[in-house]
Structure formats: C-alpha cells, structure tokens
C-alpha positions in Angstrom: 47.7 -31.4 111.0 45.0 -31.9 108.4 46.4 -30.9 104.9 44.4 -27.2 103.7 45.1 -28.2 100.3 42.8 -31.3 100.6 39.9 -29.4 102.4 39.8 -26.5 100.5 39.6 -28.9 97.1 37.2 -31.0 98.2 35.4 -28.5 99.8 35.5 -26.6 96.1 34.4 -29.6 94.7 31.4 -30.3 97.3 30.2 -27.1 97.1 29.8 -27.0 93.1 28.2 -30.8 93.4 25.4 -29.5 96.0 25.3 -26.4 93.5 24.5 -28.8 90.4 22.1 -30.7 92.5 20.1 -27.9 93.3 20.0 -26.8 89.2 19.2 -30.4 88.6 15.9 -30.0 90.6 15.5 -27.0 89.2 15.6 -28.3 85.6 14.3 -31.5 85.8 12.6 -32.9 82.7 8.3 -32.2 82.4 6.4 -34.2 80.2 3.4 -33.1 78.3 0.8 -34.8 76.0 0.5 -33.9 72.6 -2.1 -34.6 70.2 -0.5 -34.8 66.2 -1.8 -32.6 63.6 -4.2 -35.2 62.9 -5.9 -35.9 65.9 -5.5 -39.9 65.5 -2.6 -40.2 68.2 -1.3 -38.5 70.8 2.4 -38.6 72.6 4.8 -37.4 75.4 6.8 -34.0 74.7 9.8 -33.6 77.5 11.8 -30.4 78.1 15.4 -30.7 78.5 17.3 -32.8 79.6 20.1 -30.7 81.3 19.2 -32.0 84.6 20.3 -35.3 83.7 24.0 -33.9 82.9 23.7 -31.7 86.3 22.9 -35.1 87.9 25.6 -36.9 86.8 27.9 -33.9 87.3 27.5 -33.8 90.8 27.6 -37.9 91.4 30.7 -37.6 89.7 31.9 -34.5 91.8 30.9 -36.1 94.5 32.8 -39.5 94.0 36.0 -37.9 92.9 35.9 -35.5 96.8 35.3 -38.7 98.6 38.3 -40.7 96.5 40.4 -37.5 97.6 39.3 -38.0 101.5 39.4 -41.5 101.6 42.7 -41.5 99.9 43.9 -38.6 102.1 43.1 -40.6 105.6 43.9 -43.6 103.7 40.5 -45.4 104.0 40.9 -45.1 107.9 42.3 -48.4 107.8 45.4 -48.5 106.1 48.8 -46.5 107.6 49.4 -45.7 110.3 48.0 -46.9 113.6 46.2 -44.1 115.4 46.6 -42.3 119.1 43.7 -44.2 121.4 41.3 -41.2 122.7 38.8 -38.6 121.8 39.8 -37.9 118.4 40.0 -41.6 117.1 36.6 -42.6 118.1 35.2 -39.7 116.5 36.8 -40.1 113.5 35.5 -43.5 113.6 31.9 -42.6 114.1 32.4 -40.1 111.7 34.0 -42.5 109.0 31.0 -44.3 108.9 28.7 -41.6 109.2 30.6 -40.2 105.5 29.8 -43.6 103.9 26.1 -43.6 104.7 25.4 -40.3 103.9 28.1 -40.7 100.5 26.1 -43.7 99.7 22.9 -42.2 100.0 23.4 -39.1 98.1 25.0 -41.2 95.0 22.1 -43.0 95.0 19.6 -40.5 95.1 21.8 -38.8 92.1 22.7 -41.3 90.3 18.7 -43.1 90.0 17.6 -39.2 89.6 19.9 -39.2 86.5 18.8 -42.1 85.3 15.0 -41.9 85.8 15.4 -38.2 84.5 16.7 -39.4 81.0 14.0 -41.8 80.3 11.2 -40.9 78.4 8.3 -42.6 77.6 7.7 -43.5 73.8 3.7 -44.4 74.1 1.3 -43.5 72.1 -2.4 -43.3 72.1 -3.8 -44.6 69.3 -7.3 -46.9 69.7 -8.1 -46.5 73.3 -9.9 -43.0 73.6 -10.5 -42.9 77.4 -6.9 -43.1 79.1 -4.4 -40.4 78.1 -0.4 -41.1 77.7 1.6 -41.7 80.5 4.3 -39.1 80.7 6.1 -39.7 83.8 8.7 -38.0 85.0 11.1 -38.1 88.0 9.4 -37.3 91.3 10.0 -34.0 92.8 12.6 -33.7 95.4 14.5 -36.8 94.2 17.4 -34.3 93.3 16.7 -32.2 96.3 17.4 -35.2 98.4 20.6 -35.8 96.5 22.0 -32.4 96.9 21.1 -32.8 101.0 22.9 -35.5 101.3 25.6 -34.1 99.6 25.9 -31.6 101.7 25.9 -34.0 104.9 28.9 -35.7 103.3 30.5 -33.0 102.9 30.3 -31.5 105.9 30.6 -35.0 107.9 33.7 -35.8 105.4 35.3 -32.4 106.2 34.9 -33.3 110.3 36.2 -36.6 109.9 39.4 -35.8 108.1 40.4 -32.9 110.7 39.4 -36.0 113.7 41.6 -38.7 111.8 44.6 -35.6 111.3 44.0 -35.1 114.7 44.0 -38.9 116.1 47.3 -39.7 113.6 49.1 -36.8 114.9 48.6 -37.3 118.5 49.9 -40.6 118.0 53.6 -39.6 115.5 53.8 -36.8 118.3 52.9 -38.0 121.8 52.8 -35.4 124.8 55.0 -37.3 127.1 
C-alpha cells in the first residue's frame, strides 16, 4: 500500500509550488523608460523582483517532491521486481509521463527565474529616434510553469499509488 505520509507531503509541497508559480506570474518584473532629470539620457526602471524568488521557490519545491517520489518508488528501477499486469504498465507509462512533465515545468521555472532577474542596463544617450529596450519576461512563461507543475503532480501522485500497487501484488500474490 502506497505510504499517506509520502502523498500527503508531496502533495503539501506541490500544491504550495503551483501556489508560488501562480504569484510569480502575478509579480513578474515590468520595465519602464525613464528620462533623467536632465533630459540627455534615458534608462530602464523594473519593479520587483519577488517573482524571481517565487520562481525559484517553486523549482525548488518542485525538485525536492519529485526526489521524495522517486526515492519513495525507488526510481522505478531499483528494488524490488514488480507483479506483471495492469498496475505495472501504468506505472510505467506514468513514470515517464512524471519526468516529461517534471522536466518541463523546471524548465519553464527555472528560465522564468532567470530571464525575470535580468535587467537591461542601456541607456539612450546620442541616438534620439529608438527608445530603451526594457524587456521583460514574456507573459505566461510562469503560468506555464505552474501548469506543468500541476501535471506532475497530479501524474506523480498516480504513479506512486500504480507502482504501490504493482510492488504489492507482487510481495503478496493472490494464489
């Protein structure tokens, strides 16, 4: 049987990641241009960059639930052998299912995070026509992340019960 301890901390722990995800996108940095006091140049302001620390709060979140599944069902692949059937090819579909949507969502998270944090230093000083570019991350980059955060979680939940299921059947056969 699938330990409740495991699935009730990592799904604690993948619930507060999609949860900073969400506030990342919410806060995600805006840049503005500003013209100095002077009017000879004019630079990028941001806002905050809290979304940067959500974003990196739920990648980590994120990895530390799927060290805690993996380590759990022990990677699929280590222990014990598995009872042939139903439950064992799910878990199998699902297992590889987790990683894609994992990988995915850390990716998503972790270039929102970055991309987020950098700012652009330029300045316009000579050229009179073209304004500053103050880009930021694009919209829905975080959104994206906390999706596929909650695909792995859900898929990650599913595919512990299928492998608890699968190693079960197999220490307890029905005959």
């Amino acid at each position: 049987m699938a330990s409740k301890i495991v699935i009730v901390i990592v799904f604690i722990l993948d619930l507060i990641a999609v949860g900073l995800a969400i506030a990342a996108e919410q806060r995600r940095s805006v840049g503005t241009v500003v013209t100095d006091k002077e009017k000879t140049y004019e630079y990028c302001v941001y806002g905050t960059d809290i979304a940067t620390s959500y974003g990196a709060g739920a990648f980590a979140l994120l990895f530390i639930s799927q060290v805690i599944i993996m380590a759990a069902s022990r990677c699929f692949c280590c222990g014990k052998s598995l009872n042939p059937g139903g439950s064992r090819a799910c878990a199998i579909l699902l297992f590889l299912l987790c990683w894609v949507f994992f990988l995915i969502a850390e990716i998503c998270l972790l270039a929102a995070s970055i991309r987020n944090a950098y700012h652009t230093k330029y300045r316009k000083m000579w050229n009179i026509e073209t304004r500053p570019s103050c880009e930021v991350i694009r919209k829905g980059v975080f959104a994206a992340g906390a999706a596929f955060t909650l695909f792995t979680a859900i898929v990650s939940q599913f595919y512990y019960v299928c492998y608890s299921r699968a190693r079960d059947a197999y220490q307890n056969p029905s005959y």
